[in-house]
C-alpha positions in Angstrom: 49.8 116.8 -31.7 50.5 114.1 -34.3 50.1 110.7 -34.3 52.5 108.0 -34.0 53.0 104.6 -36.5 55.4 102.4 -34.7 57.1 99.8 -37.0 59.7 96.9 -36.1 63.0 97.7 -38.2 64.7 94.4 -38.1 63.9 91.1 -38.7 60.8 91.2 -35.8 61.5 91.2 -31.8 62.8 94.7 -31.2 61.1 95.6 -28.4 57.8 97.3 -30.2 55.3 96.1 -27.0 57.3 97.4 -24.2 57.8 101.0 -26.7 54.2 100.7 -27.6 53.1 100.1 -24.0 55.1 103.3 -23.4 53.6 105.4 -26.1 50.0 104.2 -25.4 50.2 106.0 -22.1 49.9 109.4 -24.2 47.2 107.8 -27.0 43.8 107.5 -27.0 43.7 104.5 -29.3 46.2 101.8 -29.9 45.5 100.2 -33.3 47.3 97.1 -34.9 47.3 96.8 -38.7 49.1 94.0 -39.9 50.3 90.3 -38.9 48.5 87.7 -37.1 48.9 86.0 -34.2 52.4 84.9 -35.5 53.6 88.1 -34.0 54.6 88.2 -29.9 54.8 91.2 -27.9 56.2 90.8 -24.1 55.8 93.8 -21.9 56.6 93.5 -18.0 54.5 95.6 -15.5 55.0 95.2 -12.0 57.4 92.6 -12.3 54.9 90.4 -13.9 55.4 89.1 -17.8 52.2 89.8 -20.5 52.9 88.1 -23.9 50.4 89.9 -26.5 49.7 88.0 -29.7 47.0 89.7 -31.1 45.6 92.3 -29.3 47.5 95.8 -29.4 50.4 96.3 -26.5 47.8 99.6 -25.0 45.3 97.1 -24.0 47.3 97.1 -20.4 46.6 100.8 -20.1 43.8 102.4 -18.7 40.8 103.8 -20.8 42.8 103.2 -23.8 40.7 101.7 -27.0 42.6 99.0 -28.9 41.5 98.2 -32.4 42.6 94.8 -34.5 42.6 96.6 -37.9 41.2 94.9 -41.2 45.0 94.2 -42.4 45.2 91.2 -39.5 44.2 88.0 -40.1 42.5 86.7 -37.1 42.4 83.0 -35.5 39.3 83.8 -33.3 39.9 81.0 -31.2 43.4 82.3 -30.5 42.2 85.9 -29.5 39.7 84.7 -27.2 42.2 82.5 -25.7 44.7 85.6 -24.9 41.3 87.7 -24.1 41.1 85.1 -21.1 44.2 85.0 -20.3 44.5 88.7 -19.8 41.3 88.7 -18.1 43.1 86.1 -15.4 46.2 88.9 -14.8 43.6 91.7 -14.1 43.1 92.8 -17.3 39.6 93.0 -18.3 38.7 93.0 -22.0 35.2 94.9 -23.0 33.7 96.1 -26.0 35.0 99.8 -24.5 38.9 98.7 -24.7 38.7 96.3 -28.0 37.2 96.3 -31.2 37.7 94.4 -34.2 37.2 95.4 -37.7 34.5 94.3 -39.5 36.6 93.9 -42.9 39.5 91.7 -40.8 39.9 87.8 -42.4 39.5 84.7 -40.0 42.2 82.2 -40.3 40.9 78.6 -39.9 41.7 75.2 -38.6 42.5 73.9 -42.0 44.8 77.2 -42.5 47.0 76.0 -40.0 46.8 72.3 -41.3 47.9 73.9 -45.0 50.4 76.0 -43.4 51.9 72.9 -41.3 52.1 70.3 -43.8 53.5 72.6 -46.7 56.3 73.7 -44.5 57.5 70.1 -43.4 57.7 69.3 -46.9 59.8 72.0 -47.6 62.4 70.0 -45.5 65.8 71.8 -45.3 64.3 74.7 -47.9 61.6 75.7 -45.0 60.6 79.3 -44.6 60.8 78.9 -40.9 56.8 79.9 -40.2 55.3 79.4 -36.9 52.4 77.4 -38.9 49.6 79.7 -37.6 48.0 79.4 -40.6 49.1 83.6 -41.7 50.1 82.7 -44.7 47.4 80.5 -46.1 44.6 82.9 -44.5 46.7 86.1 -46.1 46.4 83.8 -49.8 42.5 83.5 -49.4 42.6 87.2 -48.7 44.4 88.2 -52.0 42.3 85.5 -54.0 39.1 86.7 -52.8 38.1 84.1 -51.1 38.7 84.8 -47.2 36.1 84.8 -44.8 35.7 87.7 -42.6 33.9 88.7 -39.4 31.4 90.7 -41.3 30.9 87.8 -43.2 29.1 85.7 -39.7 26.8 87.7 -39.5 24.3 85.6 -42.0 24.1 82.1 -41.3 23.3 81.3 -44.9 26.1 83.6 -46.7 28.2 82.4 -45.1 27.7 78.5 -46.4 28.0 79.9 -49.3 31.3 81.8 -48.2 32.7 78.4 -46.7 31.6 76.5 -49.7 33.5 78.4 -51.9 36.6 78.5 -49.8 36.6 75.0 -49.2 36.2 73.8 -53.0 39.9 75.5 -53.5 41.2 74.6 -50.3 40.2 70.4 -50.9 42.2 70.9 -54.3 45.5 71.8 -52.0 44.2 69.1 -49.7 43.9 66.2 -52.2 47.5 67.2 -53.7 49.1 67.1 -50.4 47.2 63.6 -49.6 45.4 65.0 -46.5 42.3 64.3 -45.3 39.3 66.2 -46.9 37.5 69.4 -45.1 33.5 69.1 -44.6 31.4 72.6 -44.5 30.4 71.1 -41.4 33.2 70.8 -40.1 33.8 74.6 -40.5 30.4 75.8 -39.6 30.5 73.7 -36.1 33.8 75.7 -35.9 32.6 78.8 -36.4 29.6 78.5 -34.0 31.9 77.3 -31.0 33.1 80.9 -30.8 30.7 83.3 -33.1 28.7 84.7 -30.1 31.6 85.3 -28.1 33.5 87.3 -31.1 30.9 89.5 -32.7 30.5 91.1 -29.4 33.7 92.8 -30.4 33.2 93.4 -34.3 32.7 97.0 -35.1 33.4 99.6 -38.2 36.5 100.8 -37.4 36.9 103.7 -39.7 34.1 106.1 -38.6 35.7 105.4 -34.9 39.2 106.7 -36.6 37.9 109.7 -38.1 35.9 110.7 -35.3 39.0 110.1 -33.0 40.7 112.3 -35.6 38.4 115.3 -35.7 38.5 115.7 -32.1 42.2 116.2 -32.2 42.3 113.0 -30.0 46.2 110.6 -30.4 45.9 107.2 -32.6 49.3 104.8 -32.4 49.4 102.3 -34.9 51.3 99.3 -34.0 53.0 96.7 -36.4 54.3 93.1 -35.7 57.1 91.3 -37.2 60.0 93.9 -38.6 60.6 95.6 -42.2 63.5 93.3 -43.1 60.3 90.5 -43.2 57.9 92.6 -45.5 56.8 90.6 -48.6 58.5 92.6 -51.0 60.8 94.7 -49.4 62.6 92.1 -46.9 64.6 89.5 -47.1 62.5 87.3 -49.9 61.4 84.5 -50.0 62.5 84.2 -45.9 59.7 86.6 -44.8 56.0 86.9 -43.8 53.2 87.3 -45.9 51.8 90.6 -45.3 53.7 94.4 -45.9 55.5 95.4 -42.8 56.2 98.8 -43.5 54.7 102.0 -42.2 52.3 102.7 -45.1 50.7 99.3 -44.6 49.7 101.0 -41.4 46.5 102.9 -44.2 45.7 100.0 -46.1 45.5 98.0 -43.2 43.1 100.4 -41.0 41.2 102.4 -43.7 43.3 105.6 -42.4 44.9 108.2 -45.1 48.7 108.0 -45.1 48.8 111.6 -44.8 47.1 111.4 -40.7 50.3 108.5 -39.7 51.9 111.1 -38.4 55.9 110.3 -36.7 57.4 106.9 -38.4 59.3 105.4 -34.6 61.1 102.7 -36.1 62.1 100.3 -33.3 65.9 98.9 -33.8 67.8 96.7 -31.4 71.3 97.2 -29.9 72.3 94.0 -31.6 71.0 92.0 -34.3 68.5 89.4 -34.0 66.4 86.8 -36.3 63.8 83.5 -35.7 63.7 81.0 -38.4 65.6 81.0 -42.1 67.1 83.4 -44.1 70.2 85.0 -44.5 71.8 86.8 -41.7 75.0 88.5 -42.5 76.3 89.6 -38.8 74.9 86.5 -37.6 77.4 84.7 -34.7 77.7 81.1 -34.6 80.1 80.9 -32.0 80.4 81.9 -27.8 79.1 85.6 -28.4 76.2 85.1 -30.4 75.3 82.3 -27.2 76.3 85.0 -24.6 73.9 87.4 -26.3 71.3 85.2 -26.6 71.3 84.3 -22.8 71.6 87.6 -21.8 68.9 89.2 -24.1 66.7 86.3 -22.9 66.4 85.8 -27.1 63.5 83.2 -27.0 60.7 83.6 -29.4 57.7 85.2 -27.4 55.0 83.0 -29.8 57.3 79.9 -31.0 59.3 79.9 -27.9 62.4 79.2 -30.4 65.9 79.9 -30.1 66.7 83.6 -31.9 70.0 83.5 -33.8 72.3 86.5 -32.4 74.4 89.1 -34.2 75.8 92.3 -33.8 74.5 95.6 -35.0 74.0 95.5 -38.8 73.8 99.0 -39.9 73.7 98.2 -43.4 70.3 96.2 -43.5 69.1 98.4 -40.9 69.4 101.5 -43.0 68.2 99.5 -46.0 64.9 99.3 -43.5 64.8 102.9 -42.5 65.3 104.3 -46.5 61.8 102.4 -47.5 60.3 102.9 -44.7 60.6 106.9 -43.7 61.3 106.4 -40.7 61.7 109.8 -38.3 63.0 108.4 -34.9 63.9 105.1 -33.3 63.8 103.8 -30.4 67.2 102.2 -29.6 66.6 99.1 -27.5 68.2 96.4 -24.6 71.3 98.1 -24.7 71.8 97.0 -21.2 72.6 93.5 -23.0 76.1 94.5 -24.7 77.0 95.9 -20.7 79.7 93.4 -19.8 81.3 93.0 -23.4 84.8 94.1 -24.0 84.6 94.8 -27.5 80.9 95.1 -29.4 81.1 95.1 -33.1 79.2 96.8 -35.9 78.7 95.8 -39.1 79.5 98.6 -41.6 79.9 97.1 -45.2 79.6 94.0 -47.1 82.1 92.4 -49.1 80.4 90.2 -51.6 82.6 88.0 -54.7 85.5 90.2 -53.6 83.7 93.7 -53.7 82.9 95.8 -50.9 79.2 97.2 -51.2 77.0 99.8 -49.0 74.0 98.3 -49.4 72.1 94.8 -49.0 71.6 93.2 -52.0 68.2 91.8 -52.8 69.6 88.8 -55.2 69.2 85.8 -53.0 72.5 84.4 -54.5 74.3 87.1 -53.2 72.9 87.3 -50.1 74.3 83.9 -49.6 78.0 85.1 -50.5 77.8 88.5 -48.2 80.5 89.1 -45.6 80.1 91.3 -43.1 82.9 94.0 -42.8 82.8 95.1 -38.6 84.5 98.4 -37.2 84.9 97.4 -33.5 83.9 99.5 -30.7 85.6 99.5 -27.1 82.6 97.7 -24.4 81.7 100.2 -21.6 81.4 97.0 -19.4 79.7 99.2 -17.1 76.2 99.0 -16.1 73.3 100.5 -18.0 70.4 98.4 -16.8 67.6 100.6 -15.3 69.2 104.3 -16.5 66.0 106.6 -16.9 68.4 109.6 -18.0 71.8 110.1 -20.4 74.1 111.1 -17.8 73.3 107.8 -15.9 74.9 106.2 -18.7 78.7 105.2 -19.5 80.1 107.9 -21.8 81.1 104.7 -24.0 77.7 103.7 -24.3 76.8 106.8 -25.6 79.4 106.7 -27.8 77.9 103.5 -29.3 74.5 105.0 -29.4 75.8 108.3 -31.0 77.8 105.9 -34.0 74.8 104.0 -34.7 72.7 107.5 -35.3 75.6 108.5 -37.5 75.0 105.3 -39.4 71.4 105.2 -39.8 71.5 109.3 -40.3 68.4 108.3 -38.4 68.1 110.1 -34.2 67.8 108.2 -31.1 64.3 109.2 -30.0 63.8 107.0 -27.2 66.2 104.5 -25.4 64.7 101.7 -22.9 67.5 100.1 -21.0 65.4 97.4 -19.2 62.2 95.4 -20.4 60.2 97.5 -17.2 58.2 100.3 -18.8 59.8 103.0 -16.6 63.2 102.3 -17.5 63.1 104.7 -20.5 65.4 107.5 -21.6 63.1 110.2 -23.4 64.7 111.9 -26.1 62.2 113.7 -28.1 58.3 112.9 -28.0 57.0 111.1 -31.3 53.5 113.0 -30.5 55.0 115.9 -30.6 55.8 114.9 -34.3 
C-alpha cells in the first residue's frame, strides 16, 4: 500500500476536499502541509455543505487523525472558530482526530492589518489576497522571526519572541502611517485562546513515522493549486508558500521518498480568484454560464471566480513540475448542456505559436489562446458512479484531455456528493 499526496493543479478550487474526503475514507491520517486559512475546501455529506479552512477535509470521517503540518501558518482564532463550527454540524473535534504541529507559525492580528493595508495600496496593481495575513506570517517565517505554537509554551520567551517580532513589524507600521502595535496588545491576544489551542499542539513527526512503520495510509493534502506556487506559478499573482507535491516533506518533516502516488486534482474547465493572467479566461455569456452552473464562488472570500475552458497547456506546465501520477478529473457534470466546449491547445504569443506557458510576465500579458473545439454531449452526467453511465462524448472529452496531459484519469467525480465518484485506479494502490 502507498501513500497518497494530493495537490491542486490549477490555479486553486479543483475540487481537492470532496477528492480528499473520498480518499480519507481508505487513510489512517489526513495531513495538511501548506497554506493557511486562505485556502477553502467545500465537501457536501448528506445533503448538507462543510466549508474547511484549515483543518484537513478527513476530519468528517470516522477515526481518522488530521494533522495541521508545520508548513501552515495558523490564525488560532480562526481554527478554533471552524473547530466550533464543526462541532455545531456533528462533528466533534478532540485531541484523538486533530493535532497541530509544534514547529507550525501563528499568524496575528497585525498580519492581517499588514496584509490589508499593503494590498489597498497596491490599487489597480493588487495581488488579489484574501488579506488573512498568509503572506506577512509566511515573511516572519523566512526572516526568522515567526512565532510558533511551541513557542507558548513559556510565558517569558515568548515576550521576548513578540518583542522581537514587533520591533520589525512597527518599522512596516510607521512607513505605512498606521497605528503602532504594543507587546500587550499581542500577549492579551495570545492568552484569549492559548489554553484552548495547546490542547491540540503535538510533535508530529514521531506520530508519522510510527504511522509509517506499522504499514498504516498517510494522505497529504494541499490548498491553493500549482499554477499559485511562489516560484513555479504564475509570479508575482500567487501565494506565498510552495504548492507543489514535494512541499508536502518540508512542510510535515516526512522524506520525499514515503509521498507515495502524486493525484493531481484538475477541473473540467478552467478557473481563477483574484489577478493574474488567464489565457482561456471568458469574458463574455459562457464564461457567466459556467460560473452559475459550477456554483464558482470563492469558498473563503465568497468572490466571483473568473471562468475559462480547459487550458491544457498551463495545466501540463503544472503536471511536468510537479510529477504528478493520476488526476482526478472534476465537475464535468458542468459542461453537460453546452453545444460546443473548447480546449485550449497552444499559444500564439507576438505572432508565434508556442507549446508551453511562458514565465516572462510581459508575455503572459500578449498570450492568445489557440482552442480545438469539441462537440457538447448535452446529455446528463450528473450523479454517474460508473463509465458506461456516461455520454460516449463525454468520454471522448475525458480521453482528449489524458492525451493532452499524457497524464491518466484516475478518478472522475461528477457531482459535489462524495458518492458520486467514478473509480479508475486506486492512488493507494500506488
Amino acid at each position: 500500500m502507498s501513500n497518497v499526496t494530493v495537490v491542486g493543479a490549477q490555479w486553486g478550487d479543483e475540487g481537492k476536499g470532496k477528492i480528499v474526503d473520498w480518499l480519507a475514507n481508505e487513510a489512517d491520517i489526513v495531513v495538511r502541509f501548506q497554506g493557511g486559512n486562505n485556502a477553502g475546501h467545500t465537501i457536501v455529506v448528506n445533503k448538507k455543505k462543510i466549508a474547511l479552512s484549515l483543518i484537513p477535509s478527513g476530519i468528517i470521517r470516522k477515526n481518522k487523525l488530521s494533522i495541521i503540518g508545520n508548513g501552515v501558518v495558523v490564525n488560532p482564532l480562526a481554527l478554533l472558530d471552524e473547530i466550533s463550527r464543526l462541532n455545531k454540524v456533528g462533528v466533534k473535534i478532540t485531541r484523538k482526530n486533530l493535532r497541530i504541529s509544534e514547529n507550525s507559525s501563528i499568524i496575528f492580528s497585525f498580519h492581517k492589518k499588514i496584509d490589508e493595508i499593503r494590498e489597498k495600496r497596491k490599487g489597480p496593481n493588487k495581488i488579489g489576497t484574501t488579506g488573512r495575513g498568509i503572506g506577512p506570517a509566511y515573511e516572519d517565517r523566512v526572516g526568522r522571526r515567526a512565532i510558533r505554537f511551541a513557542d507558548l509554551a513559556n510565558d517569558n520567551f515568548l515576550k521576548e519572541k513578540i518583542k522581537n517580532t514587533l520591533d520589525y513589524h512597527n518599522i512596516i507600521l510607521a512607513g505605512l502611517k498606521s497605528q503602532l502595535i504594543t507587546e500587550k496588545e499581542i500577549f492579551d491576544e495570545v492568552s484569549s485562546y492559548k489554553k484552548s489551542i495547546l490542547r491540540y499542539v503535538d510533535r508530529i513527526f514521531p506520530i508519522l513515522k510510527k504511522a509509517k512503520n506499522e504499514g498504516k495510509k498517510i494522505l497529504f493534502e494541499g490548498a491553493q493549486g500549482i499554477l499559485l506556487d511562489v516560484d513555479h506559478g504564475t509570479y508575482p499573482f500567487v501565494t506565498s508558500s510552495n504548492t507543489l507535491p514535494s512541499a508536502a516533506a518540508s512542510g510535515t518533516g516526512m522524506p520525499l521518498k514515503n509521498l507515495g502516488y502524486i493525484l493531481g486534482i484538475v477541473k473540467a474547465y478552467t478557473t481563477r480568484v483574484g489577478s493574474g493572467p488567464f489565457p482561456s479566461e471568458l469574458k463574455n455569456k459562457i464564461g457567466e454560464k459556467l460560473g452559475r452552473i459550477g456554483n464558482e464562488f470563492g469558498t473563503v472570500t465568497g468572490r466571483q471566480r473568473r471562468c475559462g475552458w480547459f487550458d491544457a497547456i498551463i495545466t501540463k506546465h503544472s503536471i511536468d513540475i510537479s510529477g504528478i501520477d493520476g488526476i482526478a478529473l472534476t465537475k464535468l457534470d458542468v459542461l453537460d448542456s453546452f453545444e460546443e466546449i473548447k480546449i485550449c491547445v497552444g499559444y500564439r504569443v507576438n505572432g508565434k505559436v508556442i507549446n508551453y506557458f511562458p514565465l516572462s510576465e510581459i508575455d503572459q500579458k500578449k498570450i492568445k489562446p489557440i482552442y480545438e473545439i469539441h462537440q457538447g454531449w448535452r446529455e446528463n452526467t450528473q450523479g454517474a458512479k460508473t463509465w458506461s453511465d456516461l455520454p460516449a462524448l463525454a468520454i471522448k472529452y475525458v480521453r482528449r484531455i489524458e492525451e493532452l496531459l499524457q497524464t491518466q484519469v484516475s478518478l472522475l467525480s461528477t457531482s459535489p456528493k462524495r458518492e458520486d465518484t467514478i473509480l479508475v485506479k486506486n492512488p493507494f494502490l500506488g
